[in-house]
N, CA, C and O atoms as a MOPAC input file, in Angstrom:
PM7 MOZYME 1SCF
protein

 N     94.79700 1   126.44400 1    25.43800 1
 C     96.11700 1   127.04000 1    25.51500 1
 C     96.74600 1   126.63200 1    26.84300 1
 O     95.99800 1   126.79900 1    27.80600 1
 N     97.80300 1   126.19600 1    27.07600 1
 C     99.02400 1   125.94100 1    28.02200 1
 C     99.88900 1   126.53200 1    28.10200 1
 O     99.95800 1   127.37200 1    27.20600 1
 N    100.87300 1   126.54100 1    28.95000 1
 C    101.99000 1   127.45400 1    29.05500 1
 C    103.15800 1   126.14900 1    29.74200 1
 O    102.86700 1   125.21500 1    30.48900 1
 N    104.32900 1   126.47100 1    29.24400 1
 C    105.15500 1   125.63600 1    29.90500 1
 C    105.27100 1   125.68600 1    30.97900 1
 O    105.46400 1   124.51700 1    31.31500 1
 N    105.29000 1   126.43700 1    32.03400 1
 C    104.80600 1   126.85100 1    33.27800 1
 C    103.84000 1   125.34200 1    33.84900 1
 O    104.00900 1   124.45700 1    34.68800 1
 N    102.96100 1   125.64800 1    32.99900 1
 C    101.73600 1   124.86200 1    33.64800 1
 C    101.57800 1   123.62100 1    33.38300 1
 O    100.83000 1   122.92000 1    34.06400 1
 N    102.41900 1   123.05400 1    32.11000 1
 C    102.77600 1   121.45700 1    32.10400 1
 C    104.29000 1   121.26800 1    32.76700 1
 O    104.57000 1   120.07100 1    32.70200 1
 N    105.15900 1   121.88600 1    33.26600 1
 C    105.95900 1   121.85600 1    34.26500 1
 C    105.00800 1   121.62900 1    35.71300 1
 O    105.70500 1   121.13000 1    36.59600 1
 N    104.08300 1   121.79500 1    35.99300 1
 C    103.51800 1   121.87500 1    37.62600 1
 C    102.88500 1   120.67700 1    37.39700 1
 O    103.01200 1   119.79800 1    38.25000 1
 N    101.95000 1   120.37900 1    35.99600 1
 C    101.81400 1   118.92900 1    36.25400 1
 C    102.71500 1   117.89300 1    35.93000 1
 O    102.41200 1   116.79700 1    36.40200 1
 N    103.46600 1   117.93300 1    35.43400 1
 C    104.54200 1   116.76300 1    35.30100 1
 C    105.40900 1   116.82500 1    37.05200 1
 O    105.75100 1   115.75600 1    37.55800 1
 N    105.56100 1   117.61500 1    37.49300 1
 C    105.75800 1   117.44500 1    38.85900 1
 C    104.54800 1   117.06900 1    39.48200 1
 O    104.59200 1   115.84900 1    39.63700 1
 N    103.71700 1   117.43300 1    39.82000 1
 C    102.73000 1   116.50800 1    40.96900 1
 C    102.81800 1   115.16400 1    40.28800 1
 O    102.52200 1   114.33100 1    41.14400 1
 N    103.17900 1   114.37200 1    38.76300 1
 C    103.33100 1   113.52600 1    38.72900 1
 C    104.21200 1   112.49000 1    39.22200 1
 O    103.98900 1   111.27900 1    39.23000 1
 N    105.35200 1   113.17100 1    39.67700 1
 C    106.87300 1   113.09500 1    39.35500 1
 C    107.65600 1   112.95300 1    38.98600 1
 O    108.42000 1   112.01000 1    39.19100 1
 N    107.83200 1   114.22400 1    37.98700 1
 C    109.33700 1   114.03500 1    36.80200 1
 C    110.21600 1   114.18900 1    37.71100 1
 O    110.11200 1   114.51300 1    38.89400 1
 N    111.51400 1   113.80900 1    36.75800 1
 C    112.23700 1   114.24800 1    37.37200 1
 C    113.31600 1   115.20400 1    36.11200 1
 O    114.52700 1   115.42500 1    36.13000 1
 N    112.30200 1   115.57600 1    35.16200 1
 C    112.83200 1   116.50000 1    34.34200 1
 C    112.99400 1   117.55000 1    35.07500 1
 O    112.48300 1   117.62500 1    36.19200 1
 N    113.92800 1   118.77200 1    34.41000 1
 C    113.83300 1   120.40800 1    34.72900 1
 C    113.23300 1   120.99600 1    33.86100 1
 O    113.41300 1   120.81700 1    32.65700 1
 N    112.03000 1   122.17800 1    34.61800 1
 C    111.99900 1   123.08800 1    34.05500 1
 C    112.32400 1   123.69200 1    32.34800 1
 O    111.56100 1   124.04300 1    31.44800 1
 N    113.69800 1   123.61200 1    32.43900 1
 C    114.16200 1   123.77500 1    31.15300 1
 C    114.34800 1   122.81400 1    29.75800 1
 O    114.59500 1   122.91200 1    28.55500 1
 N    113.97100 1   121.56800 1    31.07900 1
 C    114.28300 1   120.30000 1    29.30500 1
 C    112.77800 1   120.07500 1    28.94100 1
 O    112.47500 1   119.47500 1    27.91000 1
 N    111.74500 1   120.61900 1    29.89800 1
 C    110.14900 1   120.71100 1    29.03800 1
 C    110.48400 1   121.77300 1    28.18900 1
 O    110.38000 1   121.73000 1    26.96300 1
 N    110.80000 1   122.52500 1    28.70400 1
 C    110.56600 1   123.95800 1    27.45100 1
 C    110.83100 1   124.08300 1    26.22600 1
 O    110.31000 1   124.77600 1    25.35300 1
 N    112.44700 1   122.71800 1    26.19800 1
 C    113.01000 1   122.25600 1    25.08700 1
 C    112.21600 1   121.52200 1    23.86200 1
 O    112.27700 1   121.66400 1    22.64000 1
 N    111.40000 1   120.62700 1    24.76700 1
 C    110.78800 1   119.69200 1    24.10600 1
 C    109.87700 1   120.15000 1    23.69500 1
 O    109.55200 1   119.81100 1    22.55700 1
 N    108.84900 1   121.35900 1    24.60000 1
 C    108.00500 1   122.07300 1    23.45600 1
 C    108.07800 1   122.85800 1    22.39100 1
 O    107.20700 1   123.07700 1    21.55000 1
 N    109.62800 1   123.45000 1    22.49700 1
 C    109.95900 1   123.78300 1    21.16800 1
 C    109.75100 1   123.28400 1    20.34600 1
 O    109.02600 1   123.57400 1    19.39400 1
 N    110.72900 1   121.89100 1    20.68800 1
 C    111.06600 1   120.87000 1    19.70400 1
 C    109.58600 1   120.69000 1    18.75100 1
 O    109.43800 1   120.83600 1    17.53800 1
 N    108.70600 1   120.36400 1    19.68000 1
 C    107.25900 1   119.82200 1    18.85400 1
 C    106.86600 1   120.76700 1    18.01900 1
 O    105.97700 1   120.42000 1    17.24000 1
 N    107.34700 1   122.13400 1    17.91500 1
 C    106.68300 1   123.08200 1    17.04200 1
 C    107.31600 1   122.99300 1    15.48200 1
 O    106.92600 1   123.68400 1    14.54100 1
 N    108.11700 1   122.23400 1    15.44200 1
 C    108.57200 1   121.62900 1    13.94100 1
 C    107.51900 1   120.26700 1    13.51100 1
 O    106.85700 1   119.50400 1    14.21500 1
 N    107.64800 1   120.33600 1    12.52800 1
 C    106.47300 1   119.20200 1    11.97100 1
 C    106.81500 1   117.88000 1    12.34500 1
 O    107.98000 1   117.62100 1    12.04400 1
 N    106.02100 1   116.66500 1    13.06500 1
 C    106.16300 1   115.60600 1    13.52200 1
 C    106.61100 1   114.61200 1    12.31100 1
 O    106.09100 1   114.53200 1    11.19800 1
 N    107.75300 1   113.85400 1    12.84500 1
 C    108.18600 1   112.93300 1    11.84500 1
 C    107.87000 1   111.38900 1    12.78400 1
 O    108.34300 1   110.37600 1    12.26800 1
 N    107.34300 1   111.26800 1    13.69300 1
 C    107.07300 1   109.92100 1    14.24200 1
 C    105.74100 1   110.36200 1    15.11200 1
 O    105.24800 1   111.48900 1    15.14100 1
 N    105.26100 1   109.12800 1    15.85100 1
 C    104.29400 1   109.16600 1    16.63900 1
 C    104.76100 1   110.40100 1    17.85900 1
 O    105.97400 1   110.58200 1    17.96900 1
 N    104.06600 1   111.02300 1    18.53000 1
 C    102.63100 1   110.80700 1    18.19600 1
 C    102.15200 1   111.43000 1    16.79100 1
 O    101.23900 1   110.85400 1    16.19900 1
 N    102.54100 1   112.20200 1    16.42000 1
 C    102.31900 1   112.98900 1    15.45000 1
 C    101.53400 1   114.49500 1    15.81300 1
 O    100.68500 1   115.11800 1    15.17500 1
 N    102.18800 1   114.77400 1    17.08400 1
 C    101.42000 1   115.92000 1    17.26000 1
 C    102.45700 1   117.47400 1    16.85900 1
 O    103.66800 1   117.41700 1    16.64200 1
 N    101.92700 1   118.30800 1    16.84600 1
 C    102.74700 1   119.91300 1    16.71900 1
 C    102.36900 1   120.89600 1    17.55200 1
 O    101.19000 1   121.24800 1    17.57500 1
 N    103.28900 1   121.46600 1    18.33400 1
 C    102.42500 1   122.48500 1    18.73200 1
 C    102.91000 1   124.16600 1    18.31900 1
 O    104.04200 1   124.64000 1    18.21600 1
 N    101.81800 1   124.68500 1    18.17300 1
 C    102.05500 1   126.55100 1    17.53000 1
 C    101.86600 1   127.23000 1    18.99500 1
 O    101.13200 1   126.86300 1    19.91300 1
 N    102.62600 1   128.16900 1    18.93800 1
 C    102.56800 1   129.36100 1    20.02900 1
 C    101.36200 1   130.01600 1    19.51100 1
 O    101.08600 1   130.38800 1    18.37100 1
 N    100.37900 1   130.10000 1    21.16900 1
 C     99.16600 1   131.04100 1    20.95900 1
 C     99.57400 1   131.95500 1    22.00900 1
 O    100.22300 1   131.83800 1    23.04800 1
 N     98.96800 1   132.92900 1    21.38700 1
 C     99.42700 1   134.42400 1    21.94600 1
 C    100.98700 1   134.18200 1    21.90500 1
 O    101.55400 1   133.34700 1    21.20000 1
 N    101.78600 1   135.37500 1    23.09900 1
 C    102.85600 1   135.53400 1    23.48400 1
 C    103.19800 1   134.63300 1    24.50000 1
 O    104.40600 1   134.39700 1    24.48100 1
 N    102.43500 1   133.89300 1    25.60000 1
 C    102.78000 1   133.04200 1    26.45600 1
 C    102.27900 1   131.93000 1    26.56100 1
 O    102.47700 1   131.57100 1    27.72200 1
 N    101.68100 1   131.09100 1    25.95600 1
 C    101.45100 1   129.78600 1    25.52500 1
 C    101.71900 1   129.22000 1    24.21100 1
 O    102.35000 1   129.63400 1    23.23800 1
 N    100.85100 1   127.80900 1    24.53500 1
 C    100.78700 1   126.97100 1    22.84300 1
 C     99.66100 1   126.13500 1    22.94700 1
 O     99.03300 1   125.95000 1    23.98900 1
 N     99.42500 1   125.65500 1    21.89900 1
 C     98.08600 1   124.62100 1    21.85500 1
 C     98.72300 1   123.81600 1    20.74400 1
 O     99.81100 1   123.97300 1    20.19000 1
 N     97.76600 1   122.90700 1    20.55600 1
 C     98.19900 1   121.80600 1    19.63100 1
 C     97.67300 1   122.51500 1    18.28400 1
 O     96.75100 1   123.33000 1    18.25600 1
 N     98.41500 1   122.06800 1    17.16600 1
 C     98.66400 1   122.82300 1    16.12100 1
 C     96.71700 1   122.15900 1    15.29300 1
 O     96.35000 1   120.99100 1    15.16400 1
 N     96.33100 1   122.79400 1    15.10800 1
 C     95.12300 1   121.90800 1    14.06100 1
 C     95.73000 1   121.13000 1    12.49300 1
 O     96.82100 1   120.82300 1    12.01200 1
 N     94.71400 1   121.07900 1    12.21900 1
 C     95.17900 1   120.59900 1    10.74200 1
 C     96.60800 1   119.37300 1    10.84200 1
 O     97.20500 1   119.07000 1     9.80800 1
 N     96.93700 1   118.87700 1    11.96500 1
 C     98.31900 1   117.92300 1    11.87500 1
 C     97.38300 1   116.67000 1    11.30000 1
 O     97.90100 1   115.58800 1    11.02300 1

């Protein structure tokens, strides 16, 4: 389990130069079913994270 929080802190020590808010977007985004590579999904676990969806 991850939290956007916590792939926000590593995409900075990497250096994005995304915000905050356009990760959060994009993990939304992935929680609809993948229509291109990578082909991943992710489901909200618990109330404050997500993990990658199984079964994709």
């Amino acid at each position: 389990m991850f939290t956007v929080r916590a792939v926000y802190a590593e995409m900075l020590a990497a250096g994005t130069v995304y915000s905050e808010s356009t990760v959060f977007k994009t993990m939304q985004r992935m929680k609809a079913p993948p229509v291109r590579p990578p082909f991943l999904r992710l489901e909200r676990a618990g109330g404050d994270g997500f993990r990658v969806a199984l079964g994709v």
